[in-house]
Biopython code that builds the backbone (N, CA, C, O; Angstrom):
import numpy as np
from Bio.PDB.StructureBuilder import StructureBuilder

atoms = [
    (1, "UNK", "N", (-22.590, 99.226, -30.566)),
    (1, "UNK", "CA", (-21.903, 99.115, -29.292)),
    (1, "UNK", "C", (-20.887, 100.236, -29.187)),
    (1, "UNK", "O", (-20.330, 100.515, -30.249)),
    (2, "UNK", "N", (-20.554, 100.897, -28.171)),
    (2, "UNK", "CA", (-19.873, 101.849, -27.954)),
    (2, "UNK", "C", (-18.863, 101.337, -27.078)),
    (2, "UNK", "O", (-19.156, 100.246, -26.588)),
    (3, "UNK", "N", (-17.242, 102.036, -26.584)),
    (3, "UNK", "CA", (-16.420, 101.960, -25.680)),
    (3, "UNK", "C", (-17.132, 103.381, -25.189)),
    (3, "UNK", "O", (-17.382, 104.432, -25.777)),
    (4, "UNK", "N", (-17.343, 102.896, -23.791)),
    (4, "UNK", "CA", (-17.418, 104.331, -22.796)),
    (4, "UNK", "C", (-16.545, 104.279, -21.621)),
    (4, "UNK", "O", (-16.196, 103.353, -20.889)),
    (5, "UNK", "N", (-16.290, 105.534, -21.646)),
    (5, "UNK", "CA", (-15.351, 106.130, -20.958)),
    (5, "UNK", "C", (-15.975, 106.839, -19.693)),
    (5, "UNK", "O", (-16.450, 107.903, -20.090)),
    (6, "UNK", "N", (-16.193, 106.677, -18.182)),
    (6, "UNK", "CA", (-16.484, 107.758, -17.298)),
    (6, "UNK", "C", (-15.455, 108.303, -16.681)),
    (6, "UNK", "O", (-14.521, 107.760, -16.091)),
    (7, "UNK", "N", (-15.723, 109.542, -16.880)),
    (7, "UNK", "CA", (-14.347, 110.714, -16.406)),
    (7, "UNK", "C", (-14.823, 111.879, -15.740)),
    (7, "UNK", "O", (-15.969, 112.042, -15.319)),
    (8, "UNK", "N", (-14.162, 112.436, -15.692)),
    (8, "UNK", "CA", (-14.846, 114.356, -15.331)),
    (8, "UNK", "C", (-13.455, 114.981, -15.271)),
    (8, "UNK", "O", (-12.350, 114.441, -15.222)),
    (9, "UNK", "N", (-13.855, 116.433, -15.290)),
    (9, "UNK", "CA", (-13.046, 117.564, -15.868)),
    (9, "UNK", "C", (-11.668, 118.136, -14.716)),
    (9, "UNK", "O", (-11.952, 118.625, -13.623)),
    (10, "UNK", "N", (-10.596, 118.016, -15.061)),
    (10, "UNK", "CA", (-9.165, 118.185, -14.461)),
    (10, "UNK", "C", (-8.982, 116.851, -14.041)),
    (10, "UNK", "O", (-8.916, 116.740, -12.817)),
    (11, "UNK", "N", (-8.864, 115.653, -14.782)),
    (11, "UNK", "CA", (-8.804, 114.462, -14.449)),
    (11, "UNK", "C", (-7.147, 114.107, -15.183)),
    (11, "UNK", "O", (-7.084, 113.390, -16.181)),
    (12, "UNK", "N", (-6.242, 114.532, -14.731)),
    (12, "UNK", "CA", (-5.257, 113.869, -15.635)),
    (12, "UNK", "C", (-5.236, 112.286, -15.787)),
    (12, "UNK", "O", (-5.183, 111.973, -16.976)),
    (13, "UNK", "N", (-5.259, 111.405, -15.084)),
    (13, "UNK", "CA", (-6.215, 110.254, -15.227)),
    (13, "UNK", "C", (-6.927, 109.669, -16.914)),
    (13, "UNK", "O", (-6.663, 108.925, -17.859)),
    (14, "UNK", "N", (-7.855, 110.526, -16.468)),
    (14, "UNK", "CA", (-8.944, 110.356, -17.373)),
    (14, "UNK", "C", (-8.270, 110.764, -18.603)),
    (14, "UNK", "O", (-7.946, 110.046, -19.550)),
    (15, "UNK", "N", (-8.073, 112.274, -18.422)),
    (15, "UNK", "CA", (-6.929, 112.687, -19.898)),
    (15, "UNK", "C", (-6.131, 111.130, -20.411)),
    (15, "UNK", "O", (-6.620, 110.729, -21.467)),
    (16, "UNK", "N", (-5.334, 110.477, -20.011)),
    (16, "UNK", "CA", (-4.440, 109.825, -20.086)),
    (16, "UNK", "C", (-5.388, 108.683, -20.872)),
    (16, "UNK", "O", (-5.488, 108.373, -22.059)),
    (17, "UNK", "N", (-5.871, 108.326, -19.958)),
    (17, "UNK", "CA", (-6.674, 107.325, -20.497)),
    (17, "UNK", "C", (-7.349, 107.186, -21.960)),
    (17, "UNK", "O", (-7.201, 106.292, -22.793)),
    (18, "UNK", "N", (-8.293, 108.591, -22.014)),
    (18, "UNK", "CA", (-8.893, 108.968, -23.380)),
    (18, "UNK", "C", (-8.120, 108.473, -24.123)),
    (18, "UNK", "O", (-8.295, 107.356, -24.611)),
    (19, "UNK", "N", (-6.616, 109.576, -24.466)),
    (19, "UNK", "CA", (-5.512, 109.742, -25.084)),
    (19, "UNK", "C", (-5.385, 107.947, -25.270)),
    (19, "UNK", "O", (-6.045, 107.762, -26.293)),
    (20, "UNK", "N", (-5.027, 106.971, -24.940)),
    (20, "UNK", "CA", (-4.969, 105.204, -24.747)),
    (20, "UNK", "C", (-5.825, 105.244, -25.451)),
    (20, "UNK", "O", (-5.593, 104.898, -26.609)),
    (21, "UNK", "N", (-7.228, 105.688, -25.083)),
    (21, "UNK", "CA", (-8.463, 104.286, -25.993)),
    (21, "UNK", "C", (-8.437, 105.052, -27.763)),
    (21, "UNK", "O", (-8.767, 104.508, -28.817)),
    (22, "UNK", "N", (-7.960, 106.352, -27.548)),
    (22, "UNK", "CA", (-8.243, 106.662, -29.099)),
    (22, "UNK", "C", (-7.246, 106.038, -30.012)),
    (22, "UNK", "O", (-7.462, 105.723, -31.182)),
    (23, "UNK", "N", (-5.905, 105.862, -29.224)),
    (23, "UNK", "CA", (-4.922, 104.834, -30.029)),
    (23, "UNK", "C", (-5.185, 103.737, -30.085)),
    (23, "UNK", "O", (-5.369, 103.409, -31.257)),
    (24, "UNK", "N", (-5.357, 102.630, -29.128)),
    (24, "UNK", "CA", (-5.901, 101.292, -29.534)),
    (24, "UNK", "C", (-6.916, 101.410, -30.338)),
    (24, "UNK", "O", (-6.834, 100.627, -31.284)),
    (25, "UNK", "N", (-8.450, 102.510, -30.348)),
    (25, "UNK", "CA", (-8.939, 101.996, -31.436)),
    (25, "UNK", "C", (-8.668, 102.473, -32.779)),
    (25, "UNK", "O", (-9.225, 101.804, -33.649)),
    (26, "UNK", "N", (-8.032, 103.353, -33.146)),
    (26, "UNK", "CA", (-7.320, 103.494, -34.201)),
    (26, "UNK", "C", (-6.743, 102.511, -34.642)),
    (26, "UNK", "O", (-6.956, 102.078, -35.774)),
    (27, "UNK", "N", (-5.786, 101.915, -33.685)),
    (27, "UNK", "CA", (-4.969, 100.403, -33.898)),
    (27, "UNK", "C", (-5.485, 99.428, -34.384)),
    (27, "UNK", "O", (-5.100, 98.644, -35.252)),
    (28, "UNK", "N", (-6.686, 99.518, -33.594)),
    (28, "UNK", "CA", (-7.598, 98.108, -34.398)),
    (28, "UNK", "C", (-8.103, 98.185, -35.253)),
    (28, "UNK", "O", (-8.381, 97.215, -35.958)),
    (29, "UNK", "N", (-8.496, 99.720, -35.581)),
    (29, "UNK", "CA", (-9.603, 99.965, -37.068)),
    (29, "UNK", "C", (-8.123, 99.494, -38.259)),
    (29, "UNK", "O", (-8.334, 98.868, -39.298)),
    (30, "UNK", "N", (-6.519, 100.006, -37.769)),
    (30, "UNK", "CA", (-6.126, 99.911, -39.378)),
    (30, "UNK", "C", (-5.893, 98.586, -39.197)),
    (30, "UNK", "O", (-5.892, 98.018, -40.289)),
    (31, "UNK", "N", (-5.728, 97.974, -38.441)),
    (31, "UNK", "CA", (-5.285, 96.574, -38.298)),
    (31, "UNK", "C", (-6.118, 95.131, -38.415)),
    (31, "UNK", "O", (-5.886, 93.930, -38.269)),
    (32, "UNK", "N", (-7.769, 96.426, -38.940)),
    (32, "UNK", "CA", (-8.887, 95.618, -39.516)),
    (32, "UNK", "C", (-9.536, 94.755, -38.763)),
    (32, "UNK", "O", (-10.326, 93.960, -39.272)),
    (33, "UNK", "N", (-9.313, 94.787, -37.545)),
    (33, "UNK", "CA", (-9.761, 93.992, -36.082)),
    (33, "UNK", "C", (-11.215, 95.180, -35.983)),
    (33, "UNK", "O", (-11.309, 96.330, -36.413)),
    (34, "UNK", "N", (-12.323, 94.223, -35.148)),
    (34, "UNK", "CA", (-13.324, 95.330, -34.909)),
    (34, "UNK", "C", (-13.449, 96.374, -33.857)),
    (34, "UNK", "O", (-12.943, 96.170, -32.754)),
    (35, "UNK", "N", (-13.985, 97.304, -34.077)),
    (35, "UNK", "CA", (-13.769, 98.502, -33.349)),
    (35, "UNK", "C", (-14.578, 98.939, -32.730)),
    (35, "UNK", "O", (-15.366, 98.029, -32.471)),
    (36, "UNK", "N", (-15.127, 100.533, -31.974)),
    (36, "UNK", "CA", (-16.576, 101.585, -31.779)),
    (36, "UNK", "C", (-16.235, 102.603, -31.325)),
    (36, "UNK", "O", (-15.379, 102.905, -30.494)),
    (37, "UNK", "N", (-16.969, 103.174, -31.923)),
    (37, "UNK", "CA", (-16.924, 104.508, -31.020)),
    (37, "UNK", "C", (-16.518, 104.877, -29.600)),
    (37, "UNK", "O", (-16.810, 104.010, -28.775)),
    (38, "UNK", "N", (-16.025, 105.760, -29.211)),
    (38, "UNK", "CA", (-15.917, 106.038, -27.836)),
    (38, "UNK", "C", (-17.039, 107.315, -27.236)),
    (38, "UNK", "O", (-17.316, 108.346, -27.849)),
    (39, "UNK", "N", (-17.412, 107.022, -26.273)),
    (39, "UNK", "CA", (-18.425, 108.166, -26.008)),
    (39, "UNK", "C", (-17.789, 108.184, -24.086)),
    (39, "UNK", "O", (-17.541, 107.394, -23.174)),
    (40, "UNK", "N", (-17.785, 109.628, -24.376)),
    (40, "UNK", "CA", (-17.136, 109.595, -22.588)),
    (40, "UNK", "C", (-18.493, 110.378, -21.822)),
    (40, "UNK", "O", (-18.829, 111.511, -22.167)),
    (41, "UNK", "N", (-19.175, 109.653, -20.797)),
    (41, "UNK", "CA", (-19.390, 110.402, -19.836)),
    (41, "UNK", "C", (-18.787, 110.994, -18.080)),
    (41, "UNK", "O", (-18.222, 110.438, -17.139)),
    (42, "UNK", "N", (-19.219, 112.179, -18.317)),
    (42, "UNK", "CA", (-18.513, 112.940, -17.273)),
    (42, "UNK", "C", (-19.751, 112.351, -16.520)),
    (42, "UNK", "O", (-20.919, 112.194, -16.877)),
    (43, "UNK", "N", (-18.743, 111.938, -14.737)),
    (43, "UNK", "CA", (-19.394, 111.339, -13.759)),
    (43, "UNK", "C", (-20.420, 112.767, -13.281)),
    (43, "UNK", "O", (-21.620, 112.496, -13.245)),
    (44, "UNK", "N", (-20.139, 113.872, -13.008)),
    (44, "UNK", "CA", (-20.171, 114.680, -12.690)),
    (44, "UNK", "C", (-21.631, 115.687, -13.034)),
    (44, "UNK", "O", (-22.059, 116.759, -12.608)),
    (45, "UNK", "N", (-22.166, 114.479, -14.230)),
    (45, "UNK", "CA", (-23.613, 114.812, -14.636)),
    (45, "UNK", "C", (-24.850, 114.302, -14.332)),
    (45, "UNK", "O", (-26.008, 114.603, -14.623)),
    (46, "UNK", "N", (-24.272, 113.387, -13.621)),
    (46, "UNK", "CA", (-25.293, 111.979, -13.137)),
    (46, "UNK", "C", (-25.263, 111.692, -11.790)),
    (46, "UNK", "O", (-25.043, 110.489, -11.654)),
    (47, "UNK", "N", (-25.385, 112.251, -10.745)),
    (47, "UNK", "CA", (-25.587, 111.404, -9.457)),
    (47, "UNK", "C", (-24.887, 110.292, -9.047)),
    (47, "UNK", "O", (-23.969, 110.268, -8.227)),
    (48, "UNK", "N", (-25.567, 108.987, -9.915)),
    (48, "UNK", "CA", (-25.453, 107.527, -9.441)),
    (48, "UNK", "C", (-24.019, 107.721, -10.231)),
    (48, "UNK", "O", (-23.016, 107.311, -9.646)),
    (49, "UNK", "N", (-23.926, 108.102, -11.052)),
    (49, "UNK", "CA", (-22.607, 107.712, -11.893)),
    (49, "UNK", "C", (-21.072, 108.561, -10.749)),
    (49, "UNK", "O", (-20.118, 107.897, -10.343)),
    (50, "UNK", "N", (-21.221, 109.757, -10.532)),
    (50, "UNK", "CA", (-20.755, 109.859, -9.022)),
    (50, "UNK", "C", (-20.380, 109.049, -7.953)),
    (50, "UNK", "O", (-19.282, 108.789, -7.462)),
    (51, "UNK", "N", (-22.034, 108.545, -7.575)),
    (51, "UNK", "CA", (-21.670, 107.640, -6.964)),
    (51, "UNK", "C", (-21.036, 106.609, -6.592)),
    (51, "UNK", "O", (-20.633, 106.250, -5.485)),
    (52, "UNK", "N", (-20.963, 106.042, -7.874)),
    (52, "UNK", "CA", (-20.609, 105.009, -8.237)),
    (52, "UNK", "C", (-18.916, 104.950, -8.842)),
    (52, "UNK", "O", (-18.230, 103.930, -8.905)),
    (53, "UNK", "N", (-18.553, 106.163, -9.196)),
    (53, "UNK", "CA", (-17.038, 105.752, -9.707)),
    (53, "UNK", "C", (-16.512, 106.840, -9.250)),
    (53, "UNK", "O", (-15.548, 106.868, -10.015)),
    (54, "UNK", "N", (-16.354, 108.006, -8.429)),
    (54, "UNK", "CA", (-15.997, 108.647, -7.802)),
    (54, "UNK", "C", (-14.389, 108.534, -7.388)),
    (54, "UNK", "O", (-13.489, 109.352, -7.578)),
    (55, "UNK", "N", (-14.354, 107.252, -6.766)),
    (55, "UNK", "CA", (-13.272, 107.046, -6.520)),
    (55, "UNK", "C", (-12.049, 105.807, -7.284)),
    (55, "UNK", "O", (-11.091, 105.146, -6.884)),
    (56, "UNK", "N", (-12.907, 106.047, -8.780)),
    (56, "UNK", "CA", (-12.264, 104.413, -9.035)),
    (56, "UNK", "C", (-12.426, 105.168, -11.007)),
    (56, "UNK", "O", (-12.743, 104.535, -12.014)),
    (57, "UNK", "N", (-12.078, 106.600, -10.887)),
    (57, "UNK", "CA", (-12.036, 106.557, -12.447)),
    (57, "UNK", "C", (-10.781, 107.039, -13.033)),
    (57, "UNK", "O", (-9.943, 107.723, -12.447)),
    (58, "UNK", "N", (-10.741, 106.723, -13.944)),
    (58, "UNK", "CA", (-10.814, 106.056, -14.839)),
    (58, "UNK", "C", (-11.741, 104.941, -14.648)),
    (58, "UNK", "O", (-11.442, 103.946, -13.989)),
    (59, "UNK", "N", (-13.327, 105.183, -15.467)),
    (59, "UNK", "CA", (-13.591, 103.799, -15.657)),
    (59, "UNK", "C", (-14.201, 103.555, -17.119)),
    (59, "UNK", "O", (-15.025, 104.296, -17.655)),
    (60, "UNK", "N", (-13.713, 102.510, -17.615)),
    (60, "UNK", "CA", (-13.767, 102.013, -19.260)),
    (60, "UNK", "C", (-14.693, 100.956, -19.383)),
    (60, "UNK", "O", (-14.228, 99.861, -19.069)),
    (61, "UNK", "N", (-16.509, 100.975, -19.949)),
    (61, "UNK", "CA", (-17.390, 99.636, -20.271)),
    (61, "UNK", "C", (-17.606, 99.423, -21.647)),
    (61, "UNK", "O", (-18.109, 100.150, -22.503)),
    (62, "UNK", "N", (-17.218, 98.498, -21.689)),
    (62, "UNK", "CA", (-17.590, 97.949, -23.300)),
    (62, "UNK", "C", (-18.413, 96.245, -23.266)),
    (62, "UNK", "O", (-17.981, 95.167, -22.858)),
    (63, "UNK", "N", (-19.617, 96.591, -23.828)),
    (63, "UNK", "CA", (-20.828, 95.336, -23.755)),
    (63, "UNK", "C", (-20.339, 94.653, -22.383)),
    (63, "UNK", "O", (-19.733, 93.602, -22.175)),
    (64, "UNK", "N", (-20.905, 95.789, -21.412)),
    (64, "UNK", "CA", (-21.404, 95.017, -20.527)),
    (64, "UNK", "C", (-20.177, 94.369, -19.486)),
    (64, "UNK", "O", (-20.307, 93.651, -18.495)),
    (65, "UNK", "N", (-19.218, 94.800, -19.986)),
    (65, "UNK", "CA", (-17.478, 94.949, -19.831)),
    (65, "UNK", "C", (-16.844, 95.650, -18.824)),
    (65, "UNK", "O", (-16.061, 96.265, -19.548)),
    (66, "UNK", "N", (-16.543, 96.088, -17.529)),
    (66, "UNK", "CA", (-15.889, 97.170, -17.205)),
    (66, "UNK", "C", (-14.691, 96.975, -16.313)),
    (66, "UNK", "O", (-14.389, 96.072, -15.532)),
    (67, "UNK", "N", (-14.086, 98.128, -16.676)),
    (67, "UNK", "CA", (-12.479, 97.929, -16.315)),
    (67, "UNK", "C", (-12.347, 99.358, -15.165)),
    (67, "UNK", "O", (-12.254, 100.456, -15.715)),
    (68, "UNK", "N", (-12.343, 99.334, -14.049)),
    (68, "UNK", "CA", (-12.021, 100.380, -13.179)),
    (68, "UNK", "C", (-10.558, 100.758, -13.027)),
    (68, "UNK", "O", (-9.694, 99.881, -13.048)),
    (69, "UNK", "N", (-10.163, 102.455, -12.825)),
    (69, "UNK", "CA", (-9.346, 102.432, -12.029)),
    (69, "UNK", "C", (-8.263, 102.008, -14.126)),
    (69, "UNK", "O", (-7.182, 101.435, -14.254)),
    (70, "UNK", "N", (-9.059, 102.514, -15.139)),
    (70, "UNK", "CA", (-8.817, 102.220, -16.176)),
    (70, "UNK", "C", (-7.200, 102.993, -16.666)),
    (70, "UNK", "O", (-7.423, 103.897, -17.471)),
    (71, "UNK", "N", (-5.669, 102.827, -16.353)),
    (71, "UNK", "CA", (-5.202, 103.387, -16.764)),
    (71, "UNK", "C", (-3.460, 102.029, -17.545)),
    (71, "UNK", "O", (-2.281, 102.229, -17.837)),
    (72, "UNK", "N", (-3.975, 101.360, -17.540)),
    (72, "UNK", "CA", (-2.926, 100.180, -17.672)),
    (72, "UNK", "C", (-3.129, 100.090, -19.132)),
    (72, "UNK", "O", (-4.309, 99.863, -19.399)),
    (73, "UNK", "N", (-2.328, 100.199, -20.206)),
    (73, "UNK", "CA", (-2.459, 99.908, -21.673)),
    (73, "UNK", "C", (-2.842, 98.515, -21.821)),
    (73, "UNK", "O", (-3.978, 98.352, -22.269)),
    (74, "UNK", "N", (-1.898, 97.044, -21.446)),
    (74, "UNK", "CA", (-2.244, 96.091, -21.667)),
    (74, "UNK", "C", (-3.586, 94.998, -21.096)),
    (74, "UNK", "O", (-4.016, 93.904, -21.463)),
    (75, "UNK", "N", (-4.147, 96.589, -19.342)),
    (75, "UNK", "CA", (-5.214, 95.746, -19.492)),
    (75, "UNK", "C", (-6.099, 96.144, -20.106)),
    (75, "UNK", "O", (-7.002, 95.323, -20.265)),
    (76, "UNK", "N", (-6.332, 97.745, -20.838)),
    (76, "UNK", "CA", (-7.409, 98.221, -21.555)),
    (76, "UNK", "C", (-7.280, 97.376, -23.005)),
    (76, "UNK", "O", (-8.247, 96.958, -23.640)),
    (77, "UNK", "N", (-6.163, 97.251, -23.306)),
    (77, "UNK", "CA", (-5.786, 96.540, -24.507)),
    (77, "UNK", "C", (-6.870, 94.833, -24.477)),
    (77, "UNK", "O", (-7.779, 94.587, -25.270)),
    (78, "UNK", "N", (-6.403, 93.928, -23.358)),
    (78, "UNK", "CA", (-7.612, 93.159, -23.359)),
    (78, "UNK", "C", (-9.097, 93.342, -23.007)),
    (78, "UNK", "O", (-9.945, 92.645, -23.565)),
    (79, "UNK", "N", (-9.338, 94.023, -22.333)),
    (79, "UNK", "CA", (-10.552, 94.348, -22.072)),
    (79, "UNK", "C", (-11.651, 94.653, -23.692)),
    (79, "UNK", "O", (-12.794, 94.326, -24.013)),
    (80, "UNK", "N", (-10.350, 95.563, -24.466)),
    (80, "UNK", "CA", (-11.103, 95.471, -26.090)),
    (80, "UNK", "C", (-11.281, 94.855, -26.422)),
    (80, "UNK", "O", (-12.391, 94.699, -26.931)),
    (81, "UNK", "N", (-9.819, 93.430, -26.444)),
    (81, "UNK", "CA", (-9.822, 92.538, -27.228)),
    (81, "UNK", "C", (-10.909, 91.433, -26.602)),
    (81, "UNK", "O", (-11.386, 90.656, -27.429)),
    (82, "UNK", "N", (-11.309, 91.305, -25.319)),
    (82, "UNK", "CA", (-12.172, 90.029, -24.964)),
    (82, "UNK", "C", (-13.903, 90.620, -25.641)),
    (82, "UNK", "O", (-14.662, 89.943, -26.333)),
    (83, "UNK", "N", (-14.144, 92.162, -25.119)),
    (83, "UNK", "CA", (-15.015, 92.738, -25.366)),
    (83, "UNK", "C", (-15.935, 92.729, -27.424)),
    (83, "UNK", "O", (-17.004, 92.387, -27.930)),
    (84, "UNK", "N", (-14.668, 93.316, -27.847)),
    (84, "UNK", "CA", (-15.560, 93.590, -29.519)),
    (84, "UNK", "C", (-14.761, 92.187, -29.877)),
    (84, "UNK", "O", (-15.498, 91.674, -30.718)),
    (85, "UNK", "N", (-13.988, 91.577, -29.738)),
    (85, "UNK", "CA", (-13.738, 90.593, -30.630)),
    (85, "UNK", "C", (-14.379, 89.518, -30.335)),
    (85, "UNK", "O", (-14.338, 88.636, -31.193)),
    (86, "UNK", "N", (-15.255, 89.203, -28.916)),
    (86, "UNK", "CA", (-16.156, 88.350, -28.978)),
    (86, "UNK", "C", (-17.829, 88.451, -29.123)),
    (86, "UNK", "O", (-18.700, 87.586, -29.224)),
    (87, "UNK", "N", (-17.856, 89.649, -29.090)),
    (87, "UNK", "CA", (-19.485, 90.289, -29.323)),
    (87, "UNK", "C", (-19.528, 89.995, -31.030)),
    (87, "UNK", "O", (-20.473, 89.502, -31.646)),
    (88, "UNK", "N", (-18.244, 90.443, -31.577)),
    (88, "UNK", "CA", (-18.469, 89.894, -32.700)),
    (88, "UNK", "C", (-18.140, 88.930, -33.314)),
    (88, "UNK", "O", (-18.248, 89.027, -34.536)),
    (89, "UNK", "N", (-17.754, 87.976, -32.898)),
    (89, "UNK", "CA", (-17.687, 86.298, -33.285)),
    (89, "UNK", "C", (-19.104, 86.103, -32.706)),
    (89, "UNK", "O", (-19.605, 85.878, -33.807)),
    (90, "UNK", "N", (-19.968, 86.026, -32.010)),
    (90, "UNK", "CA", (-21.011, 85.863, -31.409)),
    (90, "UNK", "C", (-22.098, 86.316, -32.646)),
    (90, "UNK", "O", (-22.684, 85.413, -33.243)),
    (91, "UNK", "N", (-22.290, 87.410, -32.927)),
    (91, "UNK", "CA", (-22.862, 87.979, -34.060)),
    (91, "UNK", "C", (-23.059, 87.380, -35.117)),
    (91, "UNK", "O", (-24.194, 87.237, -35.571)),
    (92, "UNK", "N", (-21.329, 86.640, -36.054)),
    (92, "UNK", "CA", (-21.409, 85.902, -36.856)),
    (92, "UNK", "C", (-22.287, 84.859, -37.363)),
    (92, "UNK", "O", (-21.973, 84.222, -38.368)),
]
sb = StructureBuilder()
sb.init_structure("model")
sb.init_model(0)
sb.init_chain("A")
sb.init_seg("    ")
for serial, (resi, resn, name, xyz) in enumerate(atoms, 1):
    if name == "N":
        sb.init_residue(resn, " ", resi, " ")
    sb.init_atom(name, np.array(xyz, "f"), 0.0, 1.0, " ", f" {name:<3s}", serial, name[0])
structure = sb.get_structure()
């Protein structure tokens, strides 16, 4: 499972945001809580993905998860925590 990120280029926004998800998941990896990768796509390569968040990015999906308009610490902060900490109790 991955955290993805859709952004595109001169996004201070998006900058900001990145900068957020690489600290929370750092946070959670030392804090031994579960974690993933981040993989960002730029809207700007895809059409529908354009289409679709154009006006609303920052946008952050994790399993199936998404948080628009992604720049609030405590709600990206839950969005992790509802996201990997129940995909993986589920797993168990």
């Amino acid at each position: 499972m991955s955290v993805i990120l859709y952004s595109r280029d001169e996004c201070h926004l998006c900058d900001e945001t990145r900068a957020l998800l690489s600290q929370l998941l750092d946070q959670r990896q030392r804090g031994g809580l579960p974690t993933s990768r981040l993989v960002e796509r730029d809207i700007t390569s895809r059409a529908e993905w354009e289409d679709a968040f154009r006006d609303t990015i920052p946008v952050v999906e994790v399993a199936g998860r998404r948080l628009e308009l992604a720049t609030s610490a405590p709600r990206i902060q839950r969005l992790l925590t509802e996201a990997l900490d129940r995909t993986t109790l589920r797993a168990e």
